[in-house]
N, C-alpha and C positions, 0 to 999 in steps of 0.2 A: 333581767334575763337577756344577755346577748347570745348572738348565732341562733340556728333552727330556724325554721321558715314557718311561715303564716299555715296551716294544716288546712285551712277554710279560707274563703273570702273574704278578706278584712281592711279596711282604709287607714292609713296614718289617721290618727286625731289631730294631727297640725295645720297637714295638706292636701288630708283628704283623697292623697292620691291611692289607688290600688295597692296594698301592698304583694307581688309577685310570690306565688311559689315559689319555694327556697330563697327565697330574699330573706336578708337580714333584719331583723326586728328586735327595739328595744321596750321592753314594759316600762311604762313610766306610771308614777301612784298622782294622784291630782288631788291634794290632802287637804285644800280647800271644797271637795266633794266629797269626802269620806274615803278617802283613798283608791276612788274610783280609777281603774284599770287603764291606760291610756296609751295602745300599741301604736308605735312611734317608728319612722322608717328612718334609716340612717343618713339622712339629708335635713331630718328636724330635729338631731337630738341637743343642740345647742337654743332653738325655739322654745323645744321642752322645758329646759332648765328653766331659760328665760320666762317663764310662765308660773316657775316656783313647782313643776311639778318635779318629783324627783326618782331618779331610777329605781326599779324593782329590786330588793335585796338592800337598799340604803336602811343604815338604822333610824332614820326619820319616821322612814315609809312603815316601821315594822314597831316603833315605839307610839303609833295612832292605834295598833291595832289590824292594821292592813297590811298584812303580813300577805306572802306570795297567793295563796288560794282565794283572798278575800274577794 
């Protein structure tokens, strides 16, 4: 899921930094955790990868079972 903004207070999983109201955020799935949810600011979405997780809506993320609601 890119664009939309964080609705609540929520940290990059990479950098930990705030992610801002109406800031950009990408869901990444961490499918070495069960495709655990991993909101990602757009300064670590190249870290993400690098981390094997992979974007919200990939058929990786969605062929484990962790599909968008998971």
């Amino acid at each position: 899921m890119t664009g939309g903004g964080a609705a609540r207070s929520t940290n990059c999983s990479v950098c930990e930094r705030l992610i801002l109201p109406g800031e950009s955020v990408r869901i990444f799935r961490d499918l070495e955790r069960g495709g655990r949810r991993r909101p990602t600011c757009p300064l670590c979405h190249r870290e993400a990868r690098a981390r094997g997780w992979v974007s919200d809506g990939d058929p990786r993320a969605e062929a484990t079972g962790a599909g968008p609601d998971a």
